[in-house]
N, C-alpha and C positions, 0 to 999 in steps of 0.2 A: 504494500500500500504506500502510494507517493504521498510525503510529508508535506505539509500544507507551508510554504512560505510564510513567515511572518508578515504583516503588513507594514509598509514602507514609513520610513519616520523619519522625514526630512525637513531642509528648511521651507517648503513647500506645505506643509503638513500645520504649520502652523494657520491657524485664520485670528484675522483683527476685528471684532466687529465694531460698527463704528454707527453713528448716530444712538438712532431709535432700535439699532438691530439685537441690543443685547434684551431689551426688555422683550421684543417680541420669539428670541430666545428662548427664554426661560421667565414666563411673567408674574411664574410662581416666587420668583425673590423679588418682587415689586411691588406685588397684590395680591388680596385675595381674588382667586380663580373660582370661586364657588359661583357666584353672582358677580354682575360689571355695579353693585353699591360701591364701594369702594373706589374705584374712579371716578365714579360720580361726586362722592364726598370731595375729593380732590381738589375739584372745578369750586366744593361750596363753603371749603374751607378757606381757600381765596378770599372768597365772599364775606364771609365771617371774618378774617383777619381785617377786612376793611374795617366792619364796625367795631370789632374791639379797639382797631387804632380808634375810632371815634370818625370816622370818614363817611360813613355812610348808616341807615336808618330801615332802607328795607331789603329786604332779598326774598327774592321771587322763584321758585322751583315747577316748573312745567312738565310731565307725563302726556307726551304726545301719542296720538294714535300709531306712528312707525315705529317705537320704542324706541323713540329718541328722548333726550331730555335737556332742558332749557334752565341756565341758573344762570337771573338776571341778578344785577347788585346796585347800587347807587354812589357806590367808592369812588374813588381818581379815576377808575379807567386806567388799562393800562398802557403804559406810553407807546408809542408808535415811534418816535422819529428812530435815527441811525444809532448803531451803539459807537462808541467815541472808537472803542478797540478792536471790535468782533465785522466791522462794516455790512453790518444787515439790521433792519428793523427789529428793535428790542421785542416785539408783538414776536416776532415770529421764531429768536430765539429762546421765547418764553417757552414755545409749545413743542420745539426740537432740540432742546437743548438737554442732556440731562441733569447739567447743573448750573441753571443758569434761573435766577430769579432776583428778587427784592429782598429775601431773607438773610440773606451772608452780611451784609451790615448789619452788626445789632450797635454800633458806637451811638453815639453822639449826633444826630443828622441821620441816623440810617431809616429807609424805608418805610421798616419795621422793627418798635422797639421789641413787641410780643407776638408770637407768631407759631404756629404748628409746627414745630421741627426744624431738622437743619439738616435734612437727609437730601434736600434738593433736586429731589425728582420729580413729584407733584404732579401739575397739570400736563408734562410733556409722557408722562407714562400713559396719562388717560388718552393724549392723540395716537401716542401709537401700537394702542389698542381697540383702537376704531375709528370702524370703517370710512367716518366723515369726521368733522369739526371746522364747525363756524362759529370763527370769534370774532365779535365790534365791539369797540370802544368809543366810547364817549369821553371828550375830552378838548378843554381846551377850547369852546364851540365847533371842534371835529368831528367828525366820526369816518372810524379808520373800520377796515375790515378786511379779512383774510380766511381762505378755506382751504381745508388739509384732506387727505384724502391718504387711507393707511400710511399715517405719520408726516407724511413729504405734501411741501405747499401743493395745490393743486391749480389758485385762484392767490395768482401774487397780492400785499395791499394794494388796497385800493383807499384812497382817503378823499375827504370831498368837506368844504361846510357845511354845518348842520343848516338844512332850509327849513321854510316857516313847518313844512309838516312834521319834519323830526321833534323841532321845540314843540310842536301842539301834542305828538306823541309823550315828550317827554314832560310838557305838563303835567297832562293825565294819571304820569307816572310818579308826579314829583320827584326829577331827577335829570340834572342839569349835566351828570357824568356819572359814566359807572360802564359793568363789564358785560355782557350778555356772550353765554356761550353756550351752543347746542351742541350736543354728543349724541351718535349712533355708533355703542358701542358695537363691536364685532364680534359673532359669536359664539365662530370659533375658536377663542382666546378663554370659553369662560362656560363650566360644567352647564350649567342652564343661562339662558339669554333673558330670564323675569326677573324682575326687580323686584325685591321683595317690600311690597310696598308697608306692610307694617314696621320693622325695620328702619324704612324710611321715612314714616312718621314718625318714629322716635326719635331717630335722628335730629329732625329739624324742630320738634317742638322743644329738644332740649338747648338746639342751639339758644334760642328766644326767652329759653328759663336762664341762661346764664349769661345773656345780653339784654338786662334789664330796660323797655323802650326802643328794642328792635324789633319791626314788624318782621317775620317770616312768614310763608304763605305758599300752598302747593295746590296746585292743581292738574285734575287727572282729567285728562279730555275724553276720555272713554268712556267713563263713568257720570262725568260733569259734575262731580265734586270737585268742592271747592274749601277748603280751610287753612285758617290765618292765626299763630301763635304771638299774642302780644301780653310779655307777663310785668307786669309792677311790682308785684312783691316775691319776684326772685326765686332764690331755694325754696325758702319755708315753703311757701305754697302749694309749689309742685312735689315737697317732700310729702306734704300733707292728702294730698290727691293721689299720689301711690303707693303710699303706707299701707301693709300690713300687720294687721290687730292695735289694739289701743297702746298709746306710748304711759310707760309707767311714770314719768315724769314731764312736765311740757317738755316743746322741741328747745333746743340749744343752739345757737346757730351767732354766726359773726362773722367778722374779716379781720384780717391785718397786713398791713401791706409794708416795707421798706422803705422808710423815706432817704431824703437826700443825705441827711447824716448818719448813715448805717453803714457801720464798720464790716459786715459780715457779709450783705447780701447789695444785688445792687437794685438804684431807687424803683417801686414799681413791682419788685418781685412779693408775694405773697400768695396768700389764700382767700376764698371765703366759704364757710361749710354751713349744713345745717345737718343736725343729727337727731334722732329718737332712738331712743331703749325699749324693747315690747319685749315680753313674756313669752311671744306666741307669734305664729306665723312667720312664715320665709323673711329673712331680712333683706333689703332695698339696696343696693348699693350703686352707683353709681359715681368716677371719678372723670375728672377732663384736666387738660396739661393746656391752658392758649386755647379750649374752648374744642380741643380733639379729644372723641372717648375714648379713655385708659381703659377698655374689657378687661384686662388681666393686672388690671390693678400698677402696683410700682411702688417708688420712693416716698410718691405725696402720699402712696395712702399707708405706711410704714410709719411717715412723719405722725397721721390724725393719730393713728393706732398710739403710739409713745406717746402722745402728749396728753390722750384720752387716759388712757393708765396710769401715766405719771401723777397728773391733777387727783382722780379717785383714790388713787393709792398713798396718798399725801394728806388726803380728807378723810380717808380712815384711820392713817395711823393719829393724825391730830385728835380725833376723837374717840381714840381707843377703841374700834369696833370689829378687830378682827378676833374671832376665837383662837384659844391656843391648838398648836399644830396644820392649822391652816395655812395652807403658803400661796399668795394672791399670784395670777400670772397673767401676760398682755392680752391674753386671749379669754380670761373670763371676764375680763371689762366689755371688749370688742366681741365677742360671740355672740348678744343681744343687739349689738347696733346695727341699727340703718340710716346710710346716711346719703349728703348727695357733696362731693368734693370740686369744688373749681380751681386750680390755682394758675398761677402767672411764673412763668420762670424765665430770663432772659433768653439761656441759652440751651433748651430742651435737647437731653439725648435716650432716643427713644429703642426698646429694642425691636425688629425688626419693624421691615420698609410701612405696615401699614400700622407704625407705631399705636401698637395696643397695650405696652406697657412703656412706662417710666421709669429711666434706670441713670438717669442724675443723682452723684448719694447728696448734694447739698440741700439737696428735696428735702431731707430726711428731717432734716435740723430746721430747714426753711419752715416747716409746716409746723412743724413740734413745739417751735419759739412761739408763735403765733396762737397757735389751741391752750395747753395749756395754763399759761398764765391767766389765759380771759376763761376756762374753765374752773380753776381753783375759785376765782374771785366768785364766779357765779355760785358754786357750790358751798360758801362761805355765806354767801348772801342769801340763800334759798337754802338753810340746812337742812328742813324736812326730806325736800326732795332730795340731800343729797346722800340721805339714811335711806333712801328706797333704792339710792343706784345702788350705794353699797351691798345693803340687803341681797341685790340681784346679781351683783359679783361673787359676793361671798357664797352665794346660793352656788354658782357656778362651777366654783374652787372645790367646795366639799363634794359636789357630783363627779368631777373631774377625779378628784382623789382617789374616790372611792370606786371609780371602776378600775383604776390602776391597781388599789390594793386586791381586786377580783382577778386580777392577770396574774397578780403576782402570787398567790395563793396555789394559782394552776399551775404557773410555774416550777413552785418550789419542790414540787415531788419527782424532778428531774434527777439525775446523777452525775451531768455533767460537769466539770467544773471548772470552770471561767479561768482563761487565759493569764496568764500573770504579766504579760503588757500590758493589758488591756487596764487604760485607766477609766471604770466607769463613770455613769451619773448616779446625781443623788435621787432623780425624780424614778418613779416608777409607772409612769401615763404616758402608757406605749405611742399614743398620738400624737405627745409631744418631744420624744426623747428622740436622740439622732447620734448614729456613730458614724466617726471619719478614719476612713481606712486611710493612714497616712504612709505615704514613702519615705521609708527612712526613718531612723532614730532619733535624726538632727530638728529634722522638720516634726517630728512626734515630738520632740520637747517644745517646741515652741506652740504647737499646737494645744498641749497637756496645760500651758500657762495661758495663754489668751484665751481658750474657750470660757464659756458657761461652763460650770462645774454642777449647775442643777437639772441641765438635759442637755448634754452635750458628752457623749465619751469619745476619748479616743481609740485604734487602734493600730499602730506603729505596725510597717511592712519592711520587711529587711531584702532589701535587693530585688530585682525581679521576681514576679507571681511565675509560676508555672504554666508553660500554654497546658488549659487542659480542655482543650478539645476535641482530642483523642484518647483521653485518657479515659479507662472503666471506673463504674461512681465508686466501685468498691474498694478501688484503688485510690480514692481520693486520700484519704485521710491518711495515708503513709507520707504526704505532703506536711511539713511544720503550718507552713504560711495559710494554706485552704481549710486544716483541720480547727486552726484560732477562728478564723473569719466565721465557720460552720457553729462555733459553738458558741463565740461571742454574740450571733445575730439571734441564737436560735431555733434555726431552722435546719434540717436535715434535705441533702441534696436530693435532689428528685425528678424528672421529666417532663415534657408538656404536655404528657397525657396523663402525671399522675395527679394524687390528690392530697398533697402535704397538709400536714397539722402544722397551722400558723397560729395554734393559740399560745406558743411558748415566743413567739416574735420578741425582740425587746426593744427593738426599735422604730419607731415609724419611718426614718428615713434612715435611709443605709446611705452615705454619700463617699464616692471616690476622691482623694484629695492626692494631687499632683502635681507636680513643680509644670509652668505655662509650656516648656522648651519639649523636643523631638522627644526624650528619656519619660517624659513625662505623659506625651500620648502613647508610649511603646505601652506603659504600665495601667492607661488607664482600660487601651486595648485590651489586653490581657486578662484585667478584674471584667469589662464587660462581656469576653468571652466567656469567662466563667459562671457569669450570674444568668449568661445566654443558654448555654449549654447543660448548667447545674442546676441552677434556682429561676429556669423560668415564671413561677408564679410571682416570686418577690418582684421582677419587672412586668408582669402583666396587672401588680396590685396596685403597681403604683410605688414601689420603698426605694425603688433604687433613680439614686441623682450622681450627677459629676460636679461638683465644684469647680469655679473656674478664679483661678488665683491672676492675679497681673502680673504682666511679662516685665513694665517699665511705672517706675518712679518719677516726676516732675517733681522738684521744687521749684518754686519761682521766689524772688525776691519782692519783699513789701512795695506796693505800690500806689501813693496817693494815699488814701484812706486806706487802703485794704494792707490787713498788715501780712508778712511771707506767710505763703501757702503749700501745700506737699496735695497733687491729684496721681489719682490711678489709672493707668490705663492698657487695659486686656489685650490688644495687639499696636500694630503698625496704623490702622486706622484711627483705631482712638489716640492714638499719643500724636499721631499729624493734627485731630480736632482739636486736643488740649493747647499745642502750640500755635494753631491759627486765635482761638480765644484770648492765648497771653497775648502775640502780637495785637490782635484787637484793642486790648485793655494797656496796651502803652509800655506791654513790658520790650524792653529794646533787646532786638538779636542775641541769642545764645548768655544772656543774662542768668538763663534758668541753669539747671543743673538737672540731666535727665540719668537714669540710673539704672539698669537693667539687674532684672533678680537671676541667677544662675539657678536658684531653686527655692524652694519654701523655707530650708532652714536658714537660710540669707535672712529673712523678714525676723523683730522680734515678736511677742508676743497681741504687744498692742497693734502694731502693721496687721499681722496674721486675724487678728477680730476686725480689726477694721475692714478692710477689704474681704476676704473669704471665711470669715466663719459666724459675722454678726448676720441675721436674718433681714435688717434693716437697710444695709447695707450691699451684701455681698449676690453674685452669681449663682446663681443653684440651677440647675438643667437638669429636669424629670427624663428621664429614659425611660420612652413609652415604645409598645409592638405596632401599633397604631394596626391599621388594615393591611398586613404584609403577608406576601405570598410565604409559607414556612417553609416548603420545602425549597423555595428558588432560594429564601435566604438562606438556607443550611448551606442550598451548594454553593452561594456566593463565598460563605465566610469560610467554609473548607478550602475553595482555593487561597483565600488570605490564609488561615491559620494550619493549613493540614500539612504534615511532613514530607509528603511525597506529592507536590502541589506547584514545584520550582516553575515550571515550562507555562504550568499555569497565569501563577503571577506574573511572571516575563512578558506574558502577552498582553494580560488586565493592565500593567505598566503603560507597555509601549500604547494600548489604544486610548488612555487616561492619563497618562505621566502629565501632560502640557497643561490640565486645568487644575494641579496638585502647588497651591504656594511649598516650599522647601524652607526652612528653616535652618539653617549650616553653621 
């Protein structure tokens, strides 16, 4: 049998894709591909940034008969003429560009002081993923206009003065300038082509709750509905109209924002929340970062959470109300609330493209500073009700306890016996306790000192894990390193068709902890083959995470007000954002001091909580099976991991190598 040539890998082999081409690539690193919502929001958060600058008053969303959609706005309009450097109409790099917008100034004069993100893709991902876009601007007594067709102009500008019938349009509109832009998404870009129009009432009725005196307003011409969000009284309100069951205490609710003499944050950045406590029923949650919803939560809502506990937990111990051997924790305050979070942050860094989470850590303290203080005062000033929160904390704590002390009860008739690395926790509320498999002795010491010591263990890994993905289960435990992890967690190895007893668990979250560099994905490989191949239930339950530690340190030196600062940042891309931010803020060329970690035991113990191991704070990545084919992934990870597999991966290389960043 003739042996199949490998395929050719040359300098030809390489491709550059260039414009609009990478998004249409792969649009699943851009967007969500479920529904074209998300693109659409794109076009409306535009919109919305205008009136949070305070530029404009209404914004208009149209549901046309061809499933196209129209979001008109009343802002500046955006500019048309030439760009000074780029020699094309700013219009039209707005929509082709992929990082080309108004947001990259956040100084002094910039565009946009607050604004949705800094990931600067936005409106040009929504053109080139469909099939048309007509965009006009008003501006200026202009009106410019231009049409795209799969990404590339199709209808160069065209600009002209506004005549009597534009103005008498724009009467009617009340709106002398602003953006109007229709999409007909495509698609085939996008699992279903419907708009999921509830969704998108949500959407825009919350923009209008947290744009207090911005009309928003949708209309579906199919249906010939028609309705218009204008709120006055803000959060409360709307907390109040989607609450469920009765609040134990009235709502809580305030702002605080940074003003110009603020040492820590800059002027502008803040919060404003409203919260209730119930007994009963689903709690409410809702968070926005510059008026974008945070779905998966983030920093600000870490921030409410600490400052929320902080205050109550402050108001109990002053009045002496907590019983002996009860120990309060951030999540029996926060496990009753419902709340609705806004806040404002200069320079938002979000994690992925269709920022659904908040992963700024000055969030943390930004929000905390602000709740807090104005919750002690209130609960100081309203003591009744602040004996009912407590009541409902404390109520919380002894529930909590006491089904940990039911695990551990079932536990204790084991015969196992716990690793002598292994340094535990004091807690035993399996939902709350979490061990970290650390590399190495150096980094287990440092880990052993900056953790929590009330749920938080560690357990130190000496040199490389064992590929065991060929190994028999029987055989496991003649391994030092596999038989600690087995007994520390637990759980006894088992299969994906079997049915392991998880009531001896002792951890809710099992997480991998490894230095950022190459040695450190070798090792995290390894533990997740193992937990693939051994303990598939614990990743199908949900227990198993990777911790993600920082590869580089910034210092920057004091500047103006703000006194020297130390940021984190997980790769090459974050550390290129931190240093466009200093240059923004005035700090002069190579002033800072940047510092690369070689491994975990590099950090000390406060570095090590700070960055990866406070919850507030730090990286955590759930490793889920999501909908995966099992047998195609058995055979995928046998060619990575199996011994007799070389010829294999040689190939997987050469057809893959060119979209693999190296780290050397």
């Amino acid at each position: 049998m003739a042996v199949k040539p490998p395929p050719e890998y040359s300098e030809s082999s390489i491709r550059v894709l260039k414009g609009l081409e990478p998004v249409k690539q792969r649009p699943g690193m851009y967007t969500r591909t479920d529904n074209p919502l998300h693109v659409i929001q794109e076009v409306l958060d535009n919109a919305a940034d205008e009136s949070l600058g305070g530029y404009g008053k209404k914004i208009k969303v149209i549901v046309h008969n061809d499933s196209s959609v129209t979001v008109e706005d009343d802002g500046r309009g955006i500019p048309f003429g030439m760009h000074p450097e780029e020699k094309a109409p700013v219009i039209e790099l707005v929509f082709t560009r992929l990082h080309a917008g108004g947001k990259f100034d956040k100084g002094s004069g910039g565009a946009y002081s607050f604004s949705g993100g800094l990931h600067g893709v936005g409106v040009s991902v929504t053109n080139a993923l469909a099939r048309r876009l007509e965009a006009t601007s008003y501006r200026d007594g202009m009106v410019a206009s231009m049409v795209f067709e799969n990404g590339d102009v199709a209808v160069p500008l065209q600009t002209r003065a506004a005549n009597a019938d534009d103005r008498a349009a724009d009467a009617a509109r009340d709106r002398k300038s602003g953006t109007t832009v229709r999409v007909w998404p495509d698609p085939k870009y996008f699992e279903s082509a419907v708009l999921p129009m509830a969704e998108l009432t949500h959407l825009l009725r919350s923009k209008a709750v947290l744009m207090p005196g911005v009309s928003v307003s949708l209309l579906v011409e199919k249906t010939k509905e028609s309705q218009t969000w204008l709120y006055k009284g803000g959060l409360r309100d709307y907390l109040m109209q989607t609450l469920n069951g009765e609040p134990v205490i009235p709502l809580f609710d305030g702002e605080g924002f940074a003003d110009s003499q603020s040492d820590n944050f800059a002027e502008g950045e803040g919060a404003a929340w409203c919260v209730a406590f119930t007994e009963e029923g689903q709690p409410v949650r809702e968070s926005y970062v510059n008026l974008i919803p945070t779905s998966a939560g983030g920093t600000h809502e870490s921030g409410l959470r600490d400052g929320l506990f902080t205050a109550v937990k402050s108001f109990i111990e002053f009045h002496s109300l907590l019983p002996k051997g009860v120990k309060l924790m951030p999540e029996d305050v926060f496990a009753r609330a419902s709340y609705v979070l806004s806040t404002k942050v200069l320079d938002p860094q979000f994690q992925g493209q269709i920022k659904e989470r908040l992963n700024s850590r000055d969030a943390v303290r930004l929000v905390s500073s602000f709740v807090r203080p104005a919750l002690e005062l209130w609960l100081n000033q309203h003591v009744e009700y602040g004996k009912k929160l407590a009541e409902l904390a404390i109520k919380a704590a002894q529930s909590r306890q006491k089904a940990g002390q039911k695990v551990e009860k079932r536990k204790s008739s084991g015969v196992a016996v716990l690793p002598g690395k292994l340094t535990d926790c004091e807690s035993r509320d399996i939902a709350y306790n979490e061990v970290f498999l650390v590399e190495g002795d150096s980094a287990g010491g440092s880990a052993k000192m900056g953790r929590d010591k009330e749920n938080q263990a560690v357990l130190p890994l000496r040199g490389k894990v064992l590929n065991t993905w060929e190994v028999d289960r029987d055989r496991l435990f003649a391994n030092t390193e596999i038989h600690d992890i087995s007994v520390a967690i637990g759980v006894d190895p088992h299969g994906p068709n079997d049915t392991p007893d998880l009531s001896a668990l002792r951890y809710g979250k099992i997480c991998i902890l490894s230095d950022a560099d190459v040695d450190g994905s070798h090792i995290q490989v390894l533990l997740l083959t193992l937990f693939f191949r051994h303990f598939p239930k614990l990743i199908e339950t949900g227990h198993v995470f990777v911790a993600r530690p920082p590869l580089f340190r910034v210092d920057a030196p004091a500047r103006g007000k703000k006194p020297a600062s130390k940021a984190y940042a997980l790769d090459e891309g974050e550390l290129s954002a931190i240093l466009d931010k200093l240059r923004k803020e005035g700090v002069r060329e190579a002033a800072w001091t940047i510092s690369r970690f070689k491994g975990l035991g590099e950090m000390n113990a406060e570095q090590l909580w700070d960055t990866t191991l406070n919850p507030d704070t730090r990286r955590l990545l759930p490793v889920a099976l999501g909908d995966i084919d099992f047998a195609a992934t058995e055979a995928l990870i046998t060619k990575l991991m199996g011994k007799g597999e070389a010829a294999a991966r040689r190939e997987l290389m050469e057809l893959h190598g060119d979209s693999v960043e190296v780290d050397v």
